[in-house]
Structures are given as C-alpha cells and as structure tokens.
N, C-alpha and C positions, 0 to 999 in steps of 0.2 A: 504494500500500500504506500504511496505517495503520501509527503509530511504534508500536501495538500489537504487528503482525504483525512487523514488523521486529525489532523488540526481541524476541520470540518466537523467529522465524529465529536470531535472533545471539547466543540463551542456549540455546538446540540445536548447534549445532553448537561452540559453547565444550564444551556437555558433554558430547560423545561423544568427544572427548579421554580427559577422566580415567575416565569409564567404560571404554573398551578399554586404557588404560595401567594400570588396574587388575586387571583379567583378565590381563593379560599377566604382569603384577609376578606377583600368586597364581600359574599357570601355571608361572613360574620357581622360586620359593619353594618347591613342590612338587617339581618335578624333584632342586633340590639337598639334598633331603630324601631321594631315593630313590625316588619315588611318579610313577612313570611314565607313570600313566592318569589322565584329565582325571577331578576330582571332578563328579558329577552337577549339583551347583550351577553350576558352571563353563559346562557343558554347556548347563542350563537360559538360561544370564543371555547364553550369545551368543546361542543360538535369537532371544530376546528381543529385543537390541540389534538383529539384522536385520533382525528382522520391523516389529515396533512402530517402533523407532528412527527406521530409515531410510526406514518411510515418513511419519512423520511430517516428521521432514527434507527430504523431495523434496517433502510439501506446501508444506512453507514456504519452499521455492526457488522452487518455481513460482507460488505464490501473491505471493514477490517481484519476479518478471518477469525471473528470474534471464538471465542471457546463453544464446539460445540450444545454440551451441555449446558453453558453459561449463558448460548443463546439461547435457547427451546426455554428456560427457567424466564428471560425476562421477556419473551414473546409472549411467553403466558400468560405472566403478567399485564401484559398489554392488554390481551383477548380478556382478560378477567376484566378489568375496569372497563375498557369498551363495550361490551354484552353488558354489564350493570347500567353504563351511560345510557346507550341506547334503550334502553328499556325507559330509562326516564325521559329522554328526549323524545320518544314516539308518543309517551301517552303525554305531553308538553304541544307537541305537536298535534295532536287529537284533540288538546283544549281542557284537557284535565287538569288540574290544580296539583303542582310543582311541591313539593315540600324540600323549602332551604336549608331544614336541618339532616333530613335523610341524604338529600344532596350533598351540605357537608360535610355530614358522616363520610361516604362513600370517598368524598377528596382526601381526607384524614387518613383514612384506611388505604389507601393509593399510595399517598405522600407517604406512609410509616412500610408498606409493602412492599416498596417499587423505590420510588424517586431516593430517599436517603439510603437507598441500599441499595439495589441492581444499579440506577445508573449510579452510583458512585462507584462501585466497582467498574461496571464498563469504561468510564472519566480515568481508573488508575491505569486500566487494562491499554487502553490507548496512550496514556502519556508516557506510560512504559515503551510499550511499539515503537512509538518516536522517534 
C-alpha cells in the first residue's frame, strides 16, 4: 500500500470519531432541552456516516491488507450498527416517532463497541504499515 493510501486509511478513521461524538453530543443537547425526536438533520448525517462513511473505511482497510480476522471483526461491527440504524431510519422514514434516547443508546453502544476500539486498533494497525 502506498503512504498515500495509508495516510488516507488513518485520517478516516481519526475522523469518524469526532463525527459520531458529535451526533451524539447534539442528540444529548436536544434531549436536555426537552426535544425528544431526533432532528431530520440528525437523521440525515447518520444515514450518511453509514453508508458513504463506512464504506469508504472498509475500502481502505482492505485496500491496507488489513488482518484478516481483524477485518471480518470490525465489518461486523459495521453490519451491526447499520441493521440497528436502518431499522430506525425506515420507521423515521415511514413517519413514526424517532426516540432520541434509544437512538443515543445505540450511538453509545457503537462508540464503546467499535469506534474506541476496532478503529483504534485499525489507526495503530496503519500507522504501523507506514
């Protein structure tokens, strides 16, 4: 892999940190405001982060010859959180009433699952590569 690709990999996955710690923070913000239902914005920028995000991310694991096992583990993870999103996003999209705290449940449990650990590992796994 090219220090391109690598440095690529390991400035993606720095940044789906603060983008989902920022959803999360708003999500909360909301809540102690009284505002119970996720804002549309909100709604729109996870769609986003899972789709675009992640897979851009899984390109660039795999394109870093990431460990196989290591992959299939945070791919999973991926499918896990996306299948929970999607389920919220559809009935959001159907007109159903959003629950901001089930929603930040699910980001918490993401963030504590995934993000401080799979990509932290894949961030050392590449700076290593380097």
């Amino acid at each position: 892999m090219t220090s391109t690709a690598a440095k690529a990999l390991s400035n993606c996955t720095r940044n789906v940190n603060p983008k989902i710690e920022s959803i999360f923070s708003r999500l909360q913000t909301a809540m102690s405001e009284g505002i119970m239902e996720p804002s549309s914005e909100i709604m729109e920028e996870i769609f986003e982060f899972i789709t675009t995000g992640f897979a851009e991310e899984e390109r660039l694991l795999r394109s870093a010859l990431y460990d196989d096992m290591a992959l299939y583990k945070h791919l999973k993870q991926h499918d896990v959180f996306k299948n929970t999103f999607l389920t919220i996003y559809q009935a959001y999209k159907a007109g159903e009433i959003v629950d901001s705290f089930n929603l930040n449940l699910q980001i918490a449990k993401f963030m504590g699952a995934h993000v401080i650990t799979l990509d932290v590992d894949a961030t050392e796994f590449i700076d290593t590569a380097s």
